[in-house]
N, C-alpha and C positions, 0 to 999 in steps of 0.2 A: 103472267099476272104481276102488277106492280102494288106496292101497299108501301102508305107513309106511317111513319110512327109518330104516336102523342104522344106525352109524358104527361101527369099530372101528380104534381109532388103535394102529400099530403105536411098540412100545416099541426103545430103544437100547443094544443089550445086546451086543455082540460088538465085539472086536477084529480088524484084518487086514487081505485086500486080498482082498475076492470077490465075485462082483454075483449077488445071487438076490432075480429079478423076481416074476412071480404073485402080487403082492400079497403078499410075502413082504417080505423089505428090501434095502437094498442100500446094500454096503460101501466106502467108498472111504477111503483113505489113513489106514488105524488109526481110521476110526471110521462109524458103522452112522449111514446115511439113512432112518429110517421110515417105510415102508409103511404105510398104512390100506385097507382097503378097504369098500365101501358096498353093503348088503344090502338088495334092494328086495324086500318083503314082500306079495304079492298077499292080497290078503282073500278065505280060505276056500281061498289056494290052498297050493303049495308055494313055500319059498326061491326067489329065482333070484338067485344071486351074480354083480354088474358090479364086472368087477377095474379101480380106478380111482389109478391112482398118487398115493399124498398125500405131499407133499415137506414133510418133518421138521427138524429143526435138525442140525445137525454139526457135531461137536465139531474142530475144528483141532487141531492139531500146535504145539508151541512154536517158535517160531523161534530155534535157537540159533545163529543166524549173524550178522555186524555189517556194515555196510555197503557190504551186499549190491549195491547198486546207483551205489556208488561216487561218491556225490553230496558225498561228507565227503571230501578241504577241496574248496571248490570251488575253480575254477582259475581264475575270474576272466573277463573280454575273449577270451581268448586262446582259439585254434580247440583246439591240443590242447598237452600237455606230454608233454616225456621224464621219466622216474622213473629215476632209475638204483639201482643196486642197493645197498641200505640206507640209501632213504630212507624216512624215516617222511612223507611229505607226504598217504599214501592210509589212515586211521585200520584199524585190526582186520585190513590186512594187508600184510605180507614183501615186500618186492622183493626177488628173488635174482636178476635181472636186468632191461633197463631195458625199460619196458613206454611205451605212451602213455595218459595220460589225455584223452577226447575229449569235446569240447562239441557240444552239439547243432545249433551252427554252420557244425559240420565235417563229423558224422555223427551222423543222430538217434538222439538215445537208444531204447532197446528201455522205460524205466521212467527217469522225472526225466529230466535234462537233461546227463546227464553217462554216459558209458561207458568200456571200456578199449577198447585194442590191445594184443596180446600180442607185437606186436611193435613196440620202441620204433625203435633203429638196427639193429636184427638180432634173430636172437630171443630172448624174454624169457620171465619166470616168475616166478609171484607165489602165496603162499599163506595161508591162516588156517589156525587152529589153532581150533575150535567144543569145548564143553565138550559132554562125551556119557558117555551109562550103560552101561556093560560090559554083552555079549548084548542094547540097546535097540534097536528098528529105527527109522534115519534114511531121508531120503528128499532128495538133495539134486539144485534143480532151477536151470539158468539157458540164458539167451537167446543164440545165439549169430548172428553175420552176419558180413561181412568190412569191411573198413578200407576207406574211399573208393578211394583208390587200385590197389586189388586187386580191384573188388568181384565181377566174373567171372570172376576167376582160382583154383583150388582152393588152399585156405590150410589146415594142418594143424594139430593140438595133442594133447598129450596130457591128461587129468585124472585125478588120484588123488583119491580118496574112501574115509577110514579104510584098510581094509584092501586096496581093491579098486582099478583103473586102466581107462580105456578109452581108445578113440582116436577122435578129431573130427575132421568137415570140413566143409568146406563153401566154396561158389562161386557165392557167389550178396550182393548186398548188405542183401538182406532178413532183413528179423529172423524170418521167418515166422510159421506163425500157432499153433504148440505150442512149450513150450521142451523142451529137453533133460532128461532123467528118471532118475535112477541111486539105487536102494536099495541099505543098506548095514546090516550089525548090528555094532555097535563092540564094539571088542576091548580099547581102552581109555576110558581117563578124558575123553582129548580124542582128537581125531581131526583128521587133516590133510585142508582140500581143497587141492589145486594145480592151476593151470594152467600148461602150459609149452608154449609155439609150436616144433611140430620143423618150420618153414618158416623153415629159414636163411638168410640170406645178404641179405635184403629185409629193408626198412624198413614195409614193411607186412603184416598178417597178420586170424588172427581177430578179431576187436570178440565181448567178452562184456559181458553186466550180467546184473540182476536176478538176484544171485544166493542164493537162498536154502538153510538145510539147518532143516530142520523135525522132532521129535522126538519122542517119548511126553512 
């Protein structure tokens, strides 16, 4: 028996967030992964279609966020620093209260070599301000664990995202093994993230990095 093979490579045409398999395509974070699939042709007989998933290119998201992973300035020898409130030492973001910066000395980083605590001597809160398109869909994503000292104790915080707010925890020192996920459609020009530790009273709390917000 002889049999010729098709190929039909699926094209990149949709925006959104929706998985349609069957040799069909599939959508992830504003932009379409290509399907193909391959048409084995018997000779003299009929079609018989094998659905074979062909993985296509994908288009990313812009990163409109700055660093994200807190590796700007570094801090040097030193296991970790207090940041108190209005200092510039952390580039692209706000101390509005005194946070730590930690080295991988102390507690490894989830991305580079450097992460926060959102709580420096008590609790603390820091935010950027990411340039964004009225009615765009953002997607902003980071890593969360807790501070050495805490690392099996539940640590709390809140996060605002443009319009929107949630609430975190966690009790555990691992960074584990998905980060934290929050879409948002901006209502203006820029848009706030914040972290803020409502675990008062302690010197230790959540460790965030890797933080990114990604955009059309």
């Amino acid at each position: 028996m002889c049999f010729a093979c098709r190929t039909t490579r699926g094209r990149n045409t949709s925006q959104g967030e929706s998985h349609h398999m069957n040799g069909k395509q599939l959508l992830r974070r504003g932009a379409v992964v290509g399907f193909g699939f391959f048409a084995l042709v018997g000779c003299g007989g009929p079609d018989a279609v094998i659905q074979e998933p062909e993985l296509g290119n994908v288009e990313q998201g812009v990163v409109v966020s700055t660093n994200g992973s807190f590796e700007l300035n570094n801090i040097g020898a030193s296991n970790y620093v207090v940041l108190s409130a209005g200092s510039t030492a952390l580039p692209g973001w706000t101390i509005v209260s005194g946070i730590k910066v930690m080295k991988s000395t102390y507690k490894a980083a989830q991305s580079g070599v450097q992460s926060i605590d959102l709580n420096g001597l008590g609790a603390g809160s820091l935010y950027q301000d990411v340039p964004t398109v009225i009615g765009g869909g953002y997607t902003l994503t980071f890593w969360v664990s807790n501070s050495p000292n805490c690392a099996t104790v539940s640590r709390s915080a809140t996060v605002n995202y443009g319009p929107s707010s949630a609430s975190i925890s966690n009790a555990s020192g691992s960074w584990g093994s998905f980060p934290r996920t929050y879409v948002f459609n901006a209502t203006s020009t820029t848009s706030r993230i914040q972290f803020t530790s409502t675990s008062g009273g302690v010197s230790c709390g959540l460790a965030i990095d890797n933080v990114t917000v990604t955009g059309p």
